[in-house]
Structure formats: C-alpha cells, structure tokens
ZAVEX-11568 format. One line per 4 residues: for each residue y, z, x of C-alpha. Coordinates in Angstrom, 3 decimals. Each point is the difference from the previous one (the first is absolute). Last residue first. Layout:
N
Y:Z:X  ...
//
This chain:
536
86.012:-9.666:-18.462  -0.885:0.622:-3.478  -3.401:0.358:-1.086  -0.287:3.516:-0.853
-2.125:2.289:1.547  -1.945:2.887:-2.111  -2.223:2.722:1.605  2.589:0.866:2.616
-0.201:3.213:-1.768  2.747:-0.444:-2.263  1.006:-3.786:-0.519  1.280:-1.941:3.222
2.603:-1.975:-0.197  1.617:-2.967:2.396  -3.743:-0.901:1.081  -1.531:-2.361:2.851
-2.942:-1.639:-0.400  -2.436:-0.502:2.836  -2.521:-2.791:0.469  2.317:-2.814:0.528
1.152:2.291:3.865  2.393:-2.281:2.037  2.029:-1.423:-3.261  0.665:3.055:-1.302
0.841:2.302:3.285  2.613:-3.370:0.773  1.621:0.513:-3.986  0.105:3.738:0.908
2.240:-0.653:3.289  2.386:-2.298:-1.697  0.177:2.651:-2.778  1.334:1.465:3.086
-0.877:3.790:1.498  -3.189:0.728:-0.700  -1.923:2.839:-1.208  -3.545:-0.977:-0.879
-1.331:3.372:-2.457  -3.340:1.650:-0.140  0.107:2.366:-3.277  -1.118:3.788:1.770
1.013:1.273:-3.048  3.525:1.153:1.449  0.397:-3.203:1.533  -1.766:-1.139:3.156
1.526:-2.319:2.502  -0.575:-3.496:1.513  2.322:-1.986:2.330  -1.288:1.362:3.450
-3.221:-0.528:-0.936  -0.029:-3.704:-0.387  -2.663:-1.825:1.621  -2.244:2.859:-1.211
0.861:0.360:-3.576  -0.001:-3.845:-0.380  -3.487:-0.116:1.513  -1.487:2.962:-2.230
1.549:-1.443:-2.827  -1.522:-3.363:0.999  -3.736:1.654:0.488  0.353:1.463:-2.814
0.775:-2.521:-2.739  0.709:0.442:-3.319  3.588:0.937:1.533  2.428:2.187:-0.912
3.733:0.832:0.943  2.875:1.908:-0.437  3.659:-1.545:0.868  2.741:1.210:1.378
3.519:-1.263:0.875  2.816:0.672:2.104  -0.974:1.668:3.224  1.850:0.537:3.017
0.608:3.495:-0.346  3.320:1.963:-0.218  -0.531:3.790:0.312  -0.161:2.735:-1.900
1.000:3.572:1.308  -1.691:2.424:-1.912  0.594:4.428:-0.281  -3.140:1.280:-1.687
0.458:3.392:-2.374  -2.191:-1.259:-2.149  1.838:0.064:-3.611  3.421:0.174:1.324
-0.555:-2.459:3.435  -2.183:-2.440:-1.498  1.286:0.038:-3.332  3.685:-1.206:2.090
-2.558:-2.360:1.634  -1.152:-2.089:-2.343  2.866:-0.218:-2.375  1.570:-1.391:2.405
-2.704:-2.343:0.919  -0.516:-0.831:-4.081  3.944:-1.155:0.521  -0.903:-2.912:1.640
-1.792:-1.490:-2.436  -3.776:-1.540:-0.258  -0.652:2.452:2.257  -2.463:-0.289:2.881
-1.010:3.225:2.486  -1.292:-0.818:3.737  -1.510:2.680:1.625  0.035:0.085:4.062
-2.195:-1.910:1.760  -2.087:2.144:2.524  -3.364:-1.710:-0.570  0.282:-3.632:-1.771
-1.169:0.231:-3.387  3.068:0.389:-1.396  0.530:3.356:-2.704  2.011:-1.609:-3.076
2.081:1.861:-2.002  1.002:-1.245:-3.457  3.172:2.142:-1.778  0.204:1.818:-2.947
-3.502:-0.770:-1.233  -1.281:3.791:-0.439  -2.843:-0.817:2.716  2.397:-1.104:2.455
2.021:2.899:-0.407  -2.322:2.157:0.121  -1.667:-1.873:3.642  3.708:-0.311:0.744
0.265:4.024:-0.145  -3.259:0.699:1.500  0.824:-2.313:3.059  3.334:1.684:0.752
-1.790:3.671:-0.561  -2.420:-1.177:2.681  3.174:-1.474:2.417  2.139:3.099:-0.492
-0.460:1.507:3.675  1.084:-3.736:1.310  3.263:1.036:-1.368  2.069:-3.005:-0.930
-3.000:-1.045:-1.895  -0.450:-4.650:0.106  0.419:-2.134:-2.819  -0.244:-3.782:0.814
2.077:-1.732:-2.822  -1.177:-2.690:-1.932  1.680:-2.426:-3.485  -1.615:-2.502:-2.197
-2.732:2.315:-1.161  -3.361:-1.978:-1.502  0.255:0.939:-3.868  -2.651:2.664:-1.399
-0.803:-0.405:-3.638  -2.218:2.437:-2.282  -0.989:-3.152:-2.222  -3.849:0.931:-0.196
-2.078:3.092:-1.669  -3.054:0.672:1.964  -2.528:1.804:-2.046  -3.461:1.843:1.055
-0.938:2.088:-2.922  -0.841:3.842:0.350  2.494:1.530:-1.777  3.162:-2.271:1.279
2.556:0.131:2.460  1.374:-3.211:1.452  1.534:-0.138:3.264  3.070:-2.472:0.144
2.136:2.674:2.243  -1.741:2.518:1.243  -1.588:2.811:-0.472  -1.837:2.967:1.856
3.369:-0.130:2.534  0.433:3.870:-0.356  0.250:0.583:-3.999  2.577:0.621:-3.175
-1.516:-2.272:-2.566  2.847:-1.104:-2.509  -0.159:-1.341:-3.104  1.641:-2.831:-2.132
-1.502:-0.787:-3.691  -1.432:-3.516:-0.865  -2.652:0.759:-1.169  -0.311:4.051:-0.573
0.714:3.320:1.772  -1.009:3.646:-0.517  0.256:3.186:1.505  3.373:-0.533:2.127
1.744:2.710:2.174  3.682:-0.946:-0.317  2.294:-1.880:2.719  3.690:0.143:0.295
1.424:-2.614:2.412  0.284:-2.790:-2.175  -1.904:1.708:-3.110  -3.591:-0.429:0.893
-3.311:0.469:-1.477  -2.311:1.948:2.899  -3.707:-0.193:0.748  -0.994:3.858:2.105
-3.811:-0.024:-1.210  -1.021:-3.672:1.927  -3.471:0.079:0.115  -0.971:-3.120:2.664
-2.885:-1.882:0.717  -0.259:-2.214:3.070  -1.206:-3.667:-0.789  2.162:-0.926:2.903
2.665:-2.779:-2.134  -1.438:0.754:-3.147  1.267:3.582:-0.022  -2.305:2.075:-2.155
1.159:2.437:-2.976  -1.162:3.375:-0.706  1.690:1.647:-2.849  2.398:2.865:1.072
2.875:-0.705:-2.321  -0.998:-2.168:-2.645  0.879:-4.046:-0.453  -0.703:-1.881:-2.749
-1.175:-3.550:-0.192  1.633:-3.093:1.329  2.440:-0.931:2.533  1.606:3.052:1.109
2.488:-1.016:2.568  -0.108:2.051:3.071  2.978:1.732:1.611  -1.720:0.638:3.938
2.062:3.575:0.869  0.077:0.622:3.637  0.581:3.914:0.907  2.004:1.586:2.898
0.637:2.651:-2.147  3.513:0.934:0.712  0.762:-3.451:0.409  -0.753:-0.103:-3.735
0.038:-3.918:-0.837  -1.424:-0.192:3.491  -1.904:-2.852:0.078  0.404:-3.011:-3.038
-3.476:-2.099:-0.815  0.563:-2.152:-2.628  -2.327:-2.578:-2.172  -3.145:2.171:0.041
-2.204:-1.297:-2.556  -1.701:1.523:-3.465  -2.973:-0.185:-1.377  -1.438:2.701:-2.584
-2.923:-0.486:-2.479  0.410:-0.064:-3.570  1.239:-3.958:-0.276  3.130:0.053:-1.829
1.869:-1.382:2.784  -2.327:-3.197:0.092  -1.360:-1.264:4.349  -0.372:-3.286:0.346
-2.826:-0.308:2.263  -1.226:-0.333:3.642  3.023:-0.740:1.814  1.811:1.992:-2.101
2.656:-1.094:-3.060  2.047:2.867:-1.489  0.111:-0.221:-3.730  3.194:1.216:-2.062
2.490:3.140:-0.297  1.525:-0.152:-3.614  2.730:-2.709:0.229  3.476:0.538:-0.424
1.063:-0.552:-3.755  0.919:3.372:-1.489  0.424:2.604:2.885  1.803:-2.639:2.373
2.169:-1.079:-2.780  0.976:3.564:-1.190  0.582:0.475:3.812  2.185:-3.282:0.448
1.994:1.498:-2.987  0.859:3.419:1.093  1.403:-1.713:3.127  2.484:-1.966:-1.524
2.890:2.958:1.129  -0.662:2.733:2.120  3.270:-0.519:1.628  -1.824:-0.672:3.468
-2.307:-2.042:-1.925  2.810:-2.597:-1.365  -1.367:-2.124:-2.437  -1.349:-3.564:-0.727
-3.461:-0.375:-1.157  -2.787:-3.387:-0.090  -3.079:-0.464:-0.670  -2.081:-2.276:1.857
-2.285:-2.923:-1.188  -2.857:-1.605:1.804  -1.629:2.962:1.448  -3.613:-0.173:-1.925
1.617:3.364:-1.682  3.298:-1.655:-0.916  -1.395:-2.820:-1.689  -3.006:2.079:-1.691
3.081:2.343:-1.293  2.176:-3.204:-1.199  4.006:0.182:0.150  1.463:-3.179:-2.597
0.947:-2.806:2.912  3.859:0.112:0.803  2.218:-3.299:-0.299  0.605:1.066:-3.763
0.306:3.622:0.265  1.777:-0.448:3.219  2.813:-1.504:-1.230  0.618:1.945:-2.545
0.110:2.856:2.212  2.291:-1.615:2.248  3.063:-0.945:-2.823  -0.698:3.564:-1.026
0.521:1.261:3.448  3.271:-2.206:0.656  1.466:1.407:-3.498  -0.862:3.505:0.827
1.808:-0.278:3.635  2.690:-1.856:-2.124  0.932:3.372:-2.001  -2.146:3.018:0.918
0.687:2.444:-2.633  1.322:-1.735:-3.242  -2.906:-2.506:0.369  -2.467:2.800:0.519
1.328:1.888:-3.020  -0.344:-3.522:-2.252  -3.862:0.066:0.701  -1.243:-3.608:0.377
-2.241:1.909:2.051  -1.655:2.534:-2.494  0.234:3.801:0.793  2.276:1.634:2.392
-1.089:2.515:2.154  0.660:3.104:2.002  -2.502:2.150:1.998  0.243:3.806:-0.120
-2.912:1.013:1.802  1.602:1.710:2.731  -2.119:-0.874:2.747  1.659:1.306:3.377
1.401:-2.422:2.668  1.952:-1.804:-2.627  2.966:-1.805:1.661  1.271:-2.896:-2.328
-0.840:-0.478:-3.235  -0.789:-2.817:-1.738  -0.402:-1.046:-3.586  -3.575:-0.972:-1.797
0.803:-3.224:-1.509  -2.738:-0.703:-3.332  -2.332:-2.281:-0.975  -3.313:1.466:0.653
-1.737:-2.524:1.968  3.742:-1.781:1.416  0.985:3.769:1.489  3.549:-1.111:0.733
0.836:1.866:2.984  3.552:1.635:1.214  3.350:-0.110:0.316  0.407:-1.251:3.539
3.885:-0.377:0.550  0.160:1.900:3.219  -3.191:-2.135:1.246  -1.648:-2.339:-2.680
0.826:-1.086:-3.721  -2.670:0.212:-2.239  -2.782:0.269:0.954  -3.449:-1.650:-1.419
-3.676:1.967:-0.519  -3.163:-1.428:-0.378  0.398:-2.973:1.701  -3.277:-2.324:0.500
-0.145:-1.329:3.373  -2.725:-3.087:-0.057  -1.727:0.146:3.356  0.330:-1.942:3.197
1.101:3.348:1.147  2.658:-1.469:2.744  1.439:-2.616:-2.990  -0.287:1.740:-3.037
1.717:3.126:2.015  2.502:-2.130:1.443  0.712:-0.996:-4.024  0.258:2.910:-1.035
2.640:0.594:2.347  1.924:-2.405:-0.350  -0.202:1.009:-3.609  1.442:3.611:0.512
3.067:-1.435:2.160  -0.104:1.958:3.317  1.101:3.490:0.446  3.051:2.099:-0.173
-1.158:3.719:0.098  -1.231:1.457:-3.088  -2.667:-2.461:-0.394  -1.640:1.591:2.759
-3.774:-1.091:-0.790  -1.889:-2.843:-1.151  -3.310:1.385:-1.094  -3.202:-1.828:-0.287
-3.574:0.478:-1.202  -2.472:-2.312:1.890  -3.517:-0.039:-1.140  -2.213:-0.674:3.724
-1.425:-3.124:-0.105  -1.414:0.638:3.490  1.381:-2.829:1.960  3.018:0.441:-2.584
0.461:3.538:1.157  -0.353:-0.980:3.913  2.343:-2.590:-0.488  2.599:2.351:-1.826
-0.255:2.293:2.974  1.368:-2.385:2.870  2.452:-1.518:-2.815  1.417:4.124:-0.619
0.092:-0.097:3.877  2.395:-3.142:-0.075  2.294:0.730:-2.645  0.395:-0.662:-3.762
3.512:0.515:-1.096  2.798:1.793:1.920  2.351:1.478:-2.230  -2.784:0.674:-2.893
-2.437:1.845:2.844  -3.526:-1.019:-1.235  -2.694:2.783:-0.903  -3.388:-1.252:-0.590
-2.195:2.470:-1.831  -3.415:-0.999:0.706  -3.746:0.088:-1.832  -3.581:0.850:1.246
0.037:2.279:3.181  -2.019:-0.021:2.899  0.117:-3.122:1.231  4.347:0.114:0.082
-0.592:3.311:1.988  -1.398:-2.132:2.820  3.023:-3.162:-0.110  2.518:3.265:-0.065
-1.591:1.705:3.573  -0.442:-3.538:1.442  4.019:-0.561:-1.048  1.321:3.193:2.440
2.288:-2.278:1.782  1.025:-1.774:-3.179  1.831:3.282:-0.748  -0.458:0.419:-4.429
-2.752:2.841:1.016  -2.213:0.532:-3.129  0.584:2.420:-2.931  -3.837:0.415:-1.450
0.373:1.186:-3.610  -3.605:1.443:-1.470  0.994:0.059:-4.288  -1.887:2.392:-1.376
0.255:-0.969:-3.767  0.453:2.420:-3.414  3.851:-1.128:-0.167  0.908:0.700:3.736
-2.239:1.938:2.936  0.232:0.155:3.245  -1.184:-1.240:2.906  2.073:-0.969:3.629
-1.484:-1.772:3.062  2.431:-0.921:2.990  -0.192:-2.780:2.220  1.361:0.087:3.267
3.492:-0.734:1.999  2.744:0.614:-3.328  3.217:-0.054:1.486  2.622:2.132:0.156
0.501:0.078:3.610  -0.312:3.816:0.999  -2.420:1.298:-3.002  -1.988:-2.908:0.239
-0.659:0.561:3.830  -0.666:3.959:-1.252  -2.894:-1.594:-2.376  0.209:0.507:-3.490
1.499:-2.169:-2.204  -1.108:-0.219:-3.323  2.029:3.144:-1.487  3.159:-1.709:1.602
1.770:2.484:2.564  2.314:2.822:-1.016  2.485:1.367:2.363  1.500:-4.168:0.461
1.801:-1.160:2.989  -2.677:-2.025:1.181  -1.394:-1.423:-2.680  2.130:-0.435:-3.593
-3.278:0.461:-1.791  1.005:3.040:-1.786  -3.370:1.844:-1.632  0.233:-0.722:-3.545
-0.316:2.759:-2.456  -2.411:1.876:-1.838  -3.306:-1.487:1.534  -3.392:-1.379:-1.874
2.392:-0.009:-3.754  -1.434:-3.273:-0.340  3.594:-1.406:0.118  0.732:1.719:3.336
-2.842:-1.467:1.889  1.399:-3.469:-1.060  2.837:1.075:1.327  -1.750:1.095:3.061
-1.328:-3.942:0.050  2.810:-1.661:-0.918  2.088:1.582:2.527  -2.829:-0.768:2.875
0.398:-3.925:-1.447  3.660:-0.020:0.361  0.230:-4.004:1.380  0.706:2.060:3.214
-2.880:-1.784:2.341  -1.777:-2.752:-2.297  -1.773:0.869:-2.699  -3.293:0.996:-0.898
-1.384:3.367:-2.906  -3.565:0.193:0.113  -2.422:1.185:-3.340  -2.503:1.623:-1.891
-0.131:0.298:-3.094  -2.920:2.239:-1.437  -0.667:0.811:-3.615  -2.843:-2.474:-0.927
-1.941:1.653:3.295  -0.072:3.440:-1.799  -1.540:-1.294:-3.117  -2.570:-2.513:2.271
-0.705:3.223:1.516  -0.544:2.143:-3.104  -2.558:-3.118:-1.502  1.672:-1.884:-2.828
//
C-alpha cells in the first residue's frame, strides 16, 4: 500500500446536523474532549456564559448562542485524523450546512430525545439520503424527561427511510435515567450526572440479566429489558456495507452535556465510518489514492481574524497529497497559485500545516483568489459538481447610512457574497440600489451586524418588492438578448455576474415562461453559473 493510500485509510471525516438546540455544538466540544483535542468544555449556556463553545466563533455567536457558520476541527483519535465539520443547526443558515454536507463523507445526526425528529434535522436528512451519506445517530438528553425510546426509533425509521439499528438502550429517562445498556458488549455502563472534566472512572455492570441491575433500577430495568427484547427480534442484525450505502443507521442514547454516550459514537465513527471516497468531475471520477492533488473550495468565511482582514477558502482535499508551497492552478481562471501560509484548524485556533491528504480540511488564507466551487489541481482542468446555490425567498434593498462608506459597503457584500452568507444581487438598471436574498431572515441580521464590526459599514435595509428569483439560460441568443432587453428593470447580477429574473409573483414567473419558450428559468445555480438545474 502506497504512503498516500496509508494515510487516506486513516481519515474520517465528517458533519455533525440537527435541528436548533438538539445539543449538537455540545456533542461536538465533547467530542473534542474525548480525543484529548481540548481539556475541558467551553460552556455553551450563550449569553450569560464567560466561556463560549470551542466551535463557535463569531461575536454574533457569542451574543445569541447559536452556531451562524460552519466550523472545521482535526484531530487525532485511535491512529485516525478524524476532520469534524460542526454545521449551523439555524435553518436560516441551511445553504452553508447543504455545502459542508458535499464535502464530507459520513454524519452524526443528533436528535433531541424530548422533542423527536424536527423539521431542520428532515431538511438535512434529505440531502444525506440524496447523497447516501452513512448516518450515525445519537439521541440525546436522556437525562431530562424525553419521549418513549421506541417512538422514537421508530420516527427515525420513518423520516430516515432507513433501518435504525440501536446500539445502545436506556434505562429509565430524566431524574430516574440510570443509564445505557451497551447491547454489543453486554453490559450497563451507569450514569453520572455533571462531568465537565474526564475522570476516567466509568462504572459498569456486566451481563444484562445481571441480578445488580435488577436490584438497582427496579421497573425502569424491567421496562428496558421487556424493550430490548423486543428490538432484537423486530431489529435487522447491523451490516457495515448496509450502513455505508446509507441504508441502516446506528443508533446512541446519552447525555453530551454530561459527557455521557459520547465515547461510544466516536469509537463508532473511528471503526466503521467510511474512509474518504471518490469525488465525481465533470470530466472524470476522480480516486483519493490517486498521487496527484485535487481538492475544492466548499467554504469561503471573511474575517475569521478581523485583525487581519483575511478570507480563508477551507478546501477539501480530494485526492493526493498536499505540501506547503506546491504550485497549484485554479480551474475556474487557470491562474496558478503557491499557497505557503495553508492552515489545519482547531475552531478558532489555527496551526501552520505542511502536509494534507484526501479527504483532510485546509485553509488558504487569500484576497478573493478563490472561490467557492473552484477546483485546484496540478495542472488538470476539473470541475467538481453538487456545490448548490438555492434561489433566495426573501430581499431587502441595502443602502450606507453614510454616503462616505458606500466603497467599503460594496467590498463588504462583495465578501460576503463571495463567502455564501448572504446573495447580493447588483440590478442592471443604473442607480438601483443592491438587493441581498436570504433564504432566512435572520442571514440579514447576521448581515449587517458583520457589516458594521468587521467593516465598519452602518446599513439600513429596506423592504423590496421582490419575492422570487430565478437564473436563466438560453441556447438561444437572440431570445436571451430579447428577454434581457424587454425586461431590464427585472434582471440583476449576482456575485458571479449569474443573470437573475426577479419577480414578484410566481404568477409573474409563470407569464415570463410562457412569453419567452426559449429560455429556462433556474431555482439553483451550481458554482460558477456553469451548472443550472431544471427546476423552476
């Protein structure tokens, strides 16, 4: 085995989803915690909190307690480098999540026990089964009082459309919660409530017919046995190929904030997660092992050190080995590139990095070199596909409240733009003022609170009149030229100069599709503008 296929066989490389407050920023400094990465948890009680989650970042984070971009964190556990990518749970911010979910090749889905599978996890779920993404899953706050445990496997069965496979079964739940019955090694590992530090003193009972468990727990042991016995006859036997071709899940209960189950969903990720796999191109399929590097930019964030005023594109490595000052070429202008300053990331805490393989995590500190979707390569032209970009359901006008702050306004949305935390479109109409489209409202917040701490720009949004945008393309030019024309004042520019209808009414789009055959309209664009979907 070549020394690249070697280091490939030890990556994982994963995303943790949920919905908003299902605990998945817990889980994923705990997780931290259990490969020794940090030495204790960073409080993620918001607000009111001295410490801040290690994932979270950003000073709007800080303030609400909520995770707004995607973080990238490596480190190392049992002889693997596992590359954990903790995704915003907000559906506001779901372009940033459906991005990072191309870029890595397995997912930790965290469910809140009390409140079962929820709408953003289902958003997320769909774009994991699209992909056949392995699912593993953890059912979390079983120390509070929760739903029944097979209610809830079965919503998972149900919203996965996948077998769930339980690893792990509690017994009892919220003041009463005991524990977990580890059903692959037969034996009840005991709670304990409040560990922020690892103490390593873990408590167990072996065997679960075990008279000690019986003696301990009473009826909540009886009513676990009764649903473990169940389960092992309803329940399929766990299969690897299964679970990596995404038709089986396993599945943990714990509670993360009490460090508890989480041990086990990282010997799980380490031993049966898949090894990073083949990226299709355009133009080939492209093998991890191969000796020469690929990798795309999935993530463009500005600002990560406002001191620096720098814009770090994370690229995934998709094959080969990367070195620090090899010259690479950016598909996308053919413009080479010697990047000498590539960092490995800890949340916030970055390290100098020499070396990188498939399916690794870097970053590229630069000034608007890359974007996202370009493909970097060693000479060969690649386009990778599936980088999505969703037509915005929501404008705003954005106008300076200091005209004397209108160039720093338009670098700061250009940034922005570029970095995919908000779509601004420039309208083709002299003197119209910039329109910006979220798929959530709370992307404009976000929006402008970066714009005034990161670029100093004070913004006053305004309502606009539009609803809906569409791109569009035509195979022929005299018709785009014609539809262009006859409607000017309804077409802007996106950040890669994209042409986009704006309308108001899907009334008003049907019309625009029936007057003009020749052009198709598009509710995604893939990077570039490149790539349309059908889907109007």
């Amino acid at each position: 085995m070549s020394s690249i296929a070697q280091e490939v066989a030890r990556r994982r490389t994963f995303a943790i989803i949920s919905h908003p407050d299902a605990g998945k920023t817990t889980l994923t400094e705990k997780l931290l915690l259990f490969s020794g990465a940090i030495q204790i948890a960073g409080s993620v009680k918001a607000r009111k909190a001295s410490r801040h989650a290690a994932s979270d970042w950003m000073e709007i984070e800080k303030q609400r307690g909520i995770s707004v971009a995607s973080s990238v964190m490596q480190m190392e556990y049992k002889d693997c480098v596992i590359n954990l990518l903790d995704t915003p749970g907000h559906q506001d911010f779901s372009e940033d999540t459906y991005r990072v979910l191309t870029a890595v090749d397995a997912a930790i889905m965290v469910i809140d026990a009390a409140n079962g599978i929820e709408p953003q996890t289902i958003r997320l779920l769909q774009v994991c089964r699209a992909r056949n993404t392995p699912i593993i899953t953890f059912v979390n706050k079983l120390d509070r009082e929760v739903k029944e445990p097979l209610d809830l496997l079965s919503e998972i069965e149900s919203h996965l459309g996948m077998d769930a496979i339980p690893f792990s079964w509690p017994i009892g739940m919220g003041k009463h919660f005991g524990g977990v019955f580890d059903l692959r090694n037969d034996r009840m590992r005991l709670f304990k409530a409040g560990q922020e530090r690892l103490d390593g003193n873990d408590e167990y009972i072996e065997g679960l017919h075990n008279p000690i468990i019986k003696e301990k727990f009473g009826s909540y042991y009886d009513k676990a046995l009764e649903e473990i016995e169940l389960i092992r006859e309803a329940t399929p036997t766990f299969d690897h190929a299964e679970f990596l071709a995404g038709k089986q899940t396993p599945v943990f209960f714990g509670s993360a904030v009490n460090n508890f189950g989480v041990q086990e969903v990282l010997d799980t990720l380490v031993e049966w997660a898949p090894k990073p796999g083949a990226r299709q191109a355009l133009q080939r399929t492209v093998q991890p092992e191969e000796p020469k590097f690929t990798g795309v930019v999935f993530k463009v964030q500005a600002n990560m050190d406002p001191a620096h005023r720098d814009r770090v594109a994370f690229v995934r490595v998709s094959s080969g080995k990367f070195e620090r000052g090899m010259r690479l070429k950016v598909s996308r202008t053919n413009k080479e590139i010697r990047p000498n300053n590539v960092v490995s990331f800890l949340s916030q805490r970055r390290e100098l990095l020499d070396e990188a393989y498939a399916g690794d995590v870097i970053g590229i500190p630069n000034h608007g070199v890359l974007h996202l979707g370009d493909v970097l390569t060693e000479g060969e032209n690649l386009q990778f596909t599936g980088l999505p970009f969703f037509a915005p359901e929501l404008f705003q006008a954005v106008e300076v409240k200091d005209p004397l702050r209108s160039k720093q306004l338009r670098t700061g949305l250009t940034q922005l733009g570029e970095e995919g935390a908000i779509q601004v479109f420039r309208p083709e109409a002299a003197g119209g003022a910039l329109l910006l489209g979220a798929v959530g409202q709370l992307q404009f917040e976000v929006v402008v609170h970066r714009l005034k701490t990161e670029y100093g720009v004070d913004a006053h949004l305004m309502p606009s009149r539009y609803t809906m945008a569409r791109w569009f393309t035509s195979d022929n030019p005299a018709a785009l030229r014609k539809f262009m024309t006859s409607n000017a004042q309804h077409i802007a520019y996106d950040v890669v100069d994209a042409p986009a209808f704006l309308v108001s009414s899907m009334a008003q789009l049907r019309v625009a599709e029936e007057l003009n055959p020749d052009i198709k309209f598009h509710a995604m664009r893939e990077h570039g503008g490149q790539v349309f979907h059908e889907n109007s």
